[in-house]
C-alpha positions in Angstrom: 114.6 62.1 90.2 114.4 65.3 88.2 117.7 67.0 86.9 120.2 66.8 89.0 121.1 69.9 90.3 125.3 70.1 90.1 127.3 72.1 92.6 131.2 72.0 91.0 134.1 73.1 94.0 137.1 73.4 92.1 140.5 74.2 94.0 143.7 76.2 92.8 147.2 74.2 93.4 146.0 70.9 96.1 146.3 68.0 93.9 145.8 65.3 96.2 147.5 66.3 98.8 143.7 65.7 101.4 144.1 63.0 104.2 141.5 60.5 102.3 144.3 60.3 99.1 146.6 59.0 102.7 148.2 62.5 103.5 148.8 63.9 106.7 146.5 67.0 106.8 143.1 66.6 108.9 140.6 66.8 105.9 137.8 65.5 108.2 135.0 67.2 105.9 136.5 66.1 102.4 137.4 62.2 103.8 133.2 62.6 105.0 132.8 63.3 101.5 134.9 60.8 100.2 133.8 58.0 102.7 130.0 58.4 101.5 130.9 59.2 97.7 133.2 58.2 95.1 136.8 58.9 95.1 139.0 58.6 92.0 142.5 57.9 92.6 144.3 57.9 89.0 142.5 61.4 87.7 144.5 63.9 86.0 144.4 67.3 84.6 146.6 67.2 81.1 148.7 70.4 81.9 150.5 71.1 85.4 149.6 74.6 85.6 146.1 76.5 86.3 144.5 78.2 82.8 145.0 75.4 81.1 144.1 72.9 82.9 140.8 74.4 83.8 140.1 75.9 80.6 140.9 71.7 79.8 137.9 71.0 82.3 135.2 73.9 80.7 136.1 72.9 77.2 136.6 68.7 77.4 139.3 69.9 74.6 143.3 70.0 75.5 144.8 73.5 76.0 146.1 73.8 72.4 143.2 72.4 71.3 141.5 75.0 72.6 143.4 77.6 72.9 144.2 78.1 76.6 147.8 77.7 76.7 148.9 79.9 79.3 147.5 81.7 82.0 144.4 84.0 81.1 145.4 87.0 83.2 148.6 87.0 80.7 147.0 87.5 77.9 146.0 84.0 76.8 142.2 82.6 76.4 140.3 79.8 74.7 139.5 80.4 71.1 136.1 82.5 70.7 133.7 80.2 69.8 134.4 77.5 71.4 131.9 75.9 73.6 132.1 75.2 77.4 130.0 73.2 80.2 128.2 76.4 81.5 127.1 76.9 77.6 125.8 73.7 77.2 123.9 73.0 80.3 122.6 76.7 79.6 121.3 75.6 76.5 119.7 72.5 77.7 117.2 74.5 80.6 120.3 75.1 83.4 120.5 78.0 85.4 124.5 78.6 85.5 126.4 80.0 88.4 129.7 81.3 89.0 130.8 81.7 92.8 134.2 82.8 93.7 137.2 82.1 91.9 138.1 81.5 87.9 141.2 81.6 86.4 139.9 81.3 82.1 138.7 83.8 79.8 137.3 83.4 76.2 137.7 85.5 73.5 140.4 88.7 73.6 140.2 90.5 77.5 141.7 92.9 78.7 145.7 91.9 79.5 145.2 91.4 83.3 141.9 89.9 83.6 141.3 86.5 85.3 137.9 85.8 83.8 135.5 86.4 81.2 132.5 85.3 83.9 129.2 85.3 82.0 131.2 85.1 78.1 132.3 81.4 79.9 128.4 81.1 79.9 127.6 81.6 83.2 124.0 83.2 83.9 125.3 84.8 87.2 128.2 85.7 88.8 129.4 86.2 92.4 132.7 88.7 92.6 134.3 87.7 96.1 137.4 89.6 96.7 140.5 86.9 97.3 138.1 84.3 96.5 139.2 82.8 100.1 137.7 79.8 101.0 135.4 81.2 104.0 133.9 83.9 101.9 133.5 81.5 99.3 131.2 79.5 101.7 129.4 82.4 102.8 127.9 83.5 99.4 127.4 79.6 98.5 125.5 79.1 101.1 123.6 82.3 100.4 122.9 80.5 97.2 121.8 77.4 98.6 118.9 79.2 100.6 117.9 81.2 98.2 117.3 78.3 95.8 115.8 76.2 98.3 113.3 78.9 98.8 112.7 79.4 95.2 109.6 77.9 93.8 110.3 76.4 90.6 112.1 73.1 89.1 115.3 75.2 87.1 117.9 73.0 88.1 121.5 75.0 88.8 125.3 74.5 87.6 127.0 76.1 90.4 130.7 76.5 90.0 132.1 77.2 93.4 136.1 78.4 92.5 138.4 78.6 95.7 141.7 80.4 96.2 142.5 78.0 98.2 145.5 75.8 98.3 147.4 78.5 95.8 150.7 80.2 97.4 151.5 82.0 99.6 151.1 80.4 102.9 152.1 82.9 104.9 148.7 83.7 106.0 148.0 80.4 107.3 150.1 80.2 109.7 147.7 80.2 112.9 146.5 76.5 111.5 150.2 75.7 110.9 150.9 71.8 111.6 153.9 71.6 113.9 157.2 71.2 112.0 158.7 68.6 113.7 155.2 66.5 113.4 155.6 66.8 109.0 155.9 63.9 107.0 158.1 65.3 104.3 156.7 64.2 100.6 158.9 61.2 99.6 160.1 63.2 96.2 161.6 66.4 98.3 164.4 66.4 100.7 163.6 66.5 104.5 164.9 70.5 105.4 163.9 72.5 108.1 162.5 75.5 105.1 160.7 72.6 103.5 159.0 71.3 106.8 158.0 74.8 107.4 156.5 75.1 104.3 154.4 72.1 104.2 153.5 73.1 107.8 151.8 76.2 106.3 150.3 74.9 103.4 148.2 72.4 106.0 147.1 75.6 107.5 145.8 76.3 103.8 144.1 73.0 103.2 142.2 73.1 106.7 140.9 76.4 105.8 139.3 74.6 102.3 138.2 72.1 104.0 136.0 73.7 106.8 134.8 75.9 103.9 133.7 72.4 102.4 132.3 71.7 105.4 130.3 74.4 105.5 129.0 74.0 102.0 128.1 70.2 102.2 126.0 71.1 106.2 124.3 73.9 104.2 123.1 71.7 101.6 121.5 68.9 104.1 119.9 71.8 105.7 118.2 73.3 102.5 116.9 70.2 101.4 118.9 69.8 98.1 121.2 67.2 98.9 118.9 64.7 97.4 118.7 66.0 94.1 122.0 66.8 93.5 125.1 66.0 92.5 128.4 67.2 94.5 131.8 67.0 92.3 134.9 68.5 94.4 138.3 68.5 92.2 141.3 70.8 91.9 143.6 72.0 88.9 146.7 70.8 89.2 149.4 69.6 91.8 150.1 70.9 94.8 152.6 74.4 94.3 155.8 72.7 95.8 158.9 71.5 94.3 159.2 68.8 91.3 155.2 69.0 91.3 153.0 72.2 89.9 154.5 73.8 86.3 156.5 69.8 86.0 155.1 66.8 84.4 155.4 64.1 86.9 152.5 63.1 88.3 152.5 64.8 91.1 152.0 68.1 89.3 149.4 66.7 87.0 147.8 64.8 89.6 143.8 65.5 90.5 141.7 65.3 93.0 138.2 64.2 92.6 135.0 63.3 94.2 131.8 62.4 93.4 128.6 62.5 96.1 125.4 61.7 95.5 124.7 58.7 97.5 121.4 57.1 95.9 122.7 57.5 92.4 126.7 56.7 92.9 126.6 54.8 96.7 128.9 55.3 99.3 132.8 54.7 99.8 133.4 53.4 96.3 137.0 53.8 95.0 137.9 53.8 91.2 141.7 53.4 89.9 140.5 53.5 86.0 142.9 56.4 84.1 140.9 59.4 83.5 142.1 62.9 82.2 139.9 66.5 83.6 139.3 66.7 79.4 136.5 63.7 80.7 134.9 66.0 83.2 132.8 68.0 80.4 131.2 65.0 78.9 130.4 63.5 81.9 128.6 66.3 83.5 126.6 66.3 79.9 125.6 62.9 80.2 124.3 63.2 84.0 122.2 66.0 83.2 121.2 64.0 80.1 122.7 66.8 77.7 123.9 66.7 74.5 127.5 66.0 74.2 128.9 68.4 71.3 131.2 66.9 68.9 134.9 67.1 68.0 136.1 67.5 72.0 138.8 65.3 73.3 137.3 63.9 76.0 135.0 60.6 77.0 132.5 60.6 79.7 133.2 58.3 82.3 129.4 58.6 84.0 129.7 54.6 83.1 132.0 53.9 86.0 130.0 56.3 88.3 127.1 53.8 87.5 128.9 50.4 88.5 129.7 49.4 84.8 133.0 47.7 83.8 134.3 49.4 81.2 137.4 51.3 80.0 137.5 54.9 79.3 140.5 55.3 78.6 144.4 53.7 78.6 146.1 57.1 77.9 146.1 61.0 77.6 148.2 63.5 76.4 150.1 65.9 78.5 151.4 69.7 77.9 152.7 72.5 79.2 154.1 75.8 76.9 153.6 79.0 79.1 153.3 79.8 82.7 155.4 82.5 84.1 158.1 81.5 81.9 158.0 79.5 78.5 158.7 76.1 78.5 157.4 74.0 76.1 156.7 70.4 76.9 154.6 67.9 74.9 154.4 64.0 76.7 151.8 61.1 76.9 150.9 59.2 80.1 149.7 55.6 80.4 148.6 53.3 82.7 152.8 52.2 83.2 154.9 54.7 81.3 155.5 58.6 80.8 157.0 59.6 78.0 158.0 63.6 77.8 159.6 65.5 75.1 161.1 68.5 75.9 161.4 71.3 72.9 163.6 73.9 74.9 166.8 73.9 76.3 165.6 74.7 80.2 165.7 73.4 83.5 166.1 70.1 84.5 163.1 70.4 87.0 161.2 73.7 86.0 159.6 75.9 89.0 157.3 79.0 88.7 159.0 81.7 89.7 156.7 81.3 93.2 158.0 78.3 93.8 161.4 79.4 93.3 161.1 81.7 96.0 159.4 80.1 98.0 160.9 78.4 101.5 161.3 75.2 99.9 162.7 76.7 96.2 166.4 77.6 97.4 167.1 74.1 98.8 166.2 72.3 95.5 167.5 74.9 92.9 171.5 73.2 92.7 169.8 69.8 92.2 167.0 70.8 89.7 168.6 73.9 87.3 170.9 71.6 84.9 169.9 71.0 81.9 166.9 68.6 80.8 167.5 66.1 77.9 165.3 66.2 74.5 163.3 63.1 75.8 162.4 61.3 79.1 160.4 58.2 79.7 159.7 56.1 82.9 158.1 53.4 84.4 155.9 54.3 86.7 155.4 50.9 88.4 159.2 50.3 89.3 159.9 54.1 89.2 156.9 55.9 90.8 159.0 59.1 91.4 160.3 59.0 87.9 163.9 59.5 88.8 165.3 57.6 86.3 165.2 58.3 82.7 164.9 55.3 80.2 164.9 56.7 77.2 168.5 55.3 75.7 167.8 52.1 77.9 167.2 49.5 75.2 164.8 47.5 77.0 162.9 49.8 76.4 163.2 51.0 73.0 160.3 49.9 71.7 158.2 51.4 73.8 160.3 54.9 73.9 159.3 54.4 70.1 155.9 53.9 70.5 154.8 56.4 72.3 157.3 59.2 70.4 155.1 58.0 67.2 151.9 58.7 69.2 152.9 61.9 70.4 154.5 63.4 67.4 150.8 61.7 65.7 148.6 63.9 68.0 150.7 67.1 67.6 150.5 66.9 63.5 146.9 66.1 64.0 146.0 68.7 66.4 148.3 71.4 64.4 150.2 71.7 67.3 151.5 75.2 67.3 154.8 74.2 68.8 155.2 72.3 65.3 156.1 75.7 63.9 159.5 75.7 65.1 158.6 79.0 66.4 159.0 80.4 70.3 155.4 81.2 70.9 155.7 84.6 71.9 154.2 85.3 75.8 155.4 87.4 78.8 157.3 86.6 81.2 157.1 87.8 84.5 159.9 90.1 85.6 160.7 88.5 88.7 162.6 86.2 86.7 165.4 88.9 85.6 165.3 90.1 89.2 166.5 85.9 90.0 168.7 85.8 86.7 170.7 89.1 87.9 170.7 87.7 91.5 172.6 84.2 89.8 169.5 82.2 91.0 168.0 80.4 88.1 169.1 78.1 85.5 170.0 80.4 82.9 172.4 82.0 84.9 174.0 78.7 86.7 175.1 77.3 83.2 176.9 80.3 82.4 
């Protein structure tokens, strides 16, 4: 086989949240994907929120590692000079594509801007207006043509960036899931607004998923299915409730597929740990290219190839700007979280989105007191992580532990945070609008 060519889908706010991770939704295109791919079913991004998580996936460093630590359009971008996948497969003979949506710049933009498109190291980019997932399709598969009737042996990076599952749902309401027919998510009360919600967000993730459809017919039709390798993931979780802007796992939760039948085989399933920091080194080491130094993740291309080993037994979690600053520091193993929280705030934090969303008002009593220093949980008895154990002293020694390891990596790293300092950031004026209106936490402790 020559290079493999690689076409990246990437997703804004789905987590798992696809009927082959056991949900609801009618994914029939992505479980096709799934059922003759590789699906991984304990991958993670290392911060709950969308910048910094995928600047976590270009870079294979974590955010303040980096230095994506909020979100781009806000002012905040990974350090110039660092390096990112685009860059290096660009080096190594790769034509690199952008199609779609992208959520990281590099180097000082312009305050608003989403993306610094080519700086990222793309070779081309393809500006689709809302990024939805059908136009999305249509200029991929415009792609797909045109390099199937190329005549040369360049083989592409595409990275194909949806809008897709990102609030609101509003417009997805014609592919709406009837209410009374919802499964409610275990972690969120069963409410009418909350059933309505997740009604419309299935709308959202049917949309995707034909688009992915789409995309995967298009390729079998060009010819290039054979030579290349199809990785579909997302950012974060899914933009509900106790998930997206939180650390429990099901805001830092990940989709992820492999395809490439002849070089991975069909319907395989891996549990191993893995953080989106891996994704970089892996891609490297598929297309056989050098894998730079000092970056934080390992390439897991070994368990794509049927080998038993262990990539990793950890990775470190963050979280210091979205909408609002909240700055969160925490480490996640294969049975415990342990998060440190470095602000009085929130109990549960929600972007101010989510807040206002249908579902926000029915969680805000139970979520806005006020969070302790520290939490740990078990995540085999306590998969919801409900209860905190952090003065429990069963389980001192591991509370102690992984506080060392933490408080190790942010020395180590030079973890701004360490500074004592608020990093300075803006916040989005909606949230005055809620604190005036008696809505948020800030003005329920009063």
């Amino acid at each position: 086989m020559k290079r493999p060519n690689i076409i990246f889908m990437i997703t804004h706010d789905t987590g798992r949240y696809l009927g082959t991770y056991g949900h609801q939704v009618e994914t029939p295109n992505l479980d096709k994907l799934a059922e003759n791919g590789v699906r991984f079913d304990q991958y993670y991004c290392p911060a709950p929120q969308c910048s910094p998580s995928r600047g976590s996936i270009l870079t294979g460093k974590y955010p303040h590692n980096n230095g994506l630590i909020g979100l781009a359009h806000l002012g905040f971008h990974i350090n110039e000079g660092e390096t990112t996948t685009p860059n290096e497969l660009r080096k190594a003979g790769y034509e690199t594509s952008l199609i779609g949506f992208s959520h990281e710049t590099i180097g000082e933009e312009e305050f608003g801007q989403y993306s610094s498109t080519y700086k990222l190291g793309f070779d081309r980019y393809e500006a689709i207006e809302g990024a939805r997932s059908p136009q999305v399709a249509d200029k991929t598969i415009e792609f797909l043509k045109e390099k199937a009737d190329k005549d040369d042996d360049q083989p592409f990076f595409a990275n194909v960036g949806f809008w897709e599952t990102h609030r609101s749902f509003d417009e997805y309401e014609p592919l709406a899931d009837d209410v009374d027919s919802i499964n409610v998510i275990d972690y969120l009360p069963d409410t009418p607004n909350i059933r309505k919600d997740l009604s419309q967000f299935h709308g959202s993730v049917k949309v995707l998923d034909e688009a992915v459809g789409r995309i995967m017919h298009a390729l079998e039709e060009t010819g290039l299915s054979d030579n290349t390798i199809v990785i579909f993931t997302t950012d974060h979780g899914i933009a509900f409730p106790r998930a997206k802007g939180t650390m429990k796992d099901a805001g830092l939760e990940t989709a992820l597929i492999f395809y490439n039948p002849a070089l991975f085989g069909k319907g395989r399933v891996i549990g191993d740990l893995l953080c989106n920091i891996d994704m970089m080194p892996t891609i490297l080491e598929l297309t056989e290219t050098a894998i730079p130094d000092q970056i934080d993740g390992r390439s897991f291309a070994s368990l794509l190839r049927g080998e038993s080993s262990v990539v990793r037994n950890d990775f470190f979690c963050e979280l210091t700007w979205h909408d609002k600053y909240h700055p969160m520091r925490g480490i996640r193993t294969n049975q415990y979280k342990y998060v440190k929280n470095l602000k009085d705030g929130p109990k549960i934090y929600m972007p101010v989105d989510i807040h206002r969303s249908l579902s926000g008002p029915d969680v805000r009593k139970e979520y806005y007191v006020a969070n302790e220093p520290e939490e740990l949980y078990d995540l085999e008895k306590d998969p919801f992580e409900e209860h905190n154990l952090i003065n429990d002293p069963a389980y001192k020694k591991v509370a102690s532990e992984l506080r060392e390891k933490v408080s190790k990596w942010m020395r180590e790293t030079k973890d701004p945070l360490l500074s004592g300092q608020d990093i300075p950031g803006v916040e989005s004026k909606k949230w005055a609008e809620e604190t005036h209106k008696g809505n948020t936490y800030e003005a329920m402790k009063k």
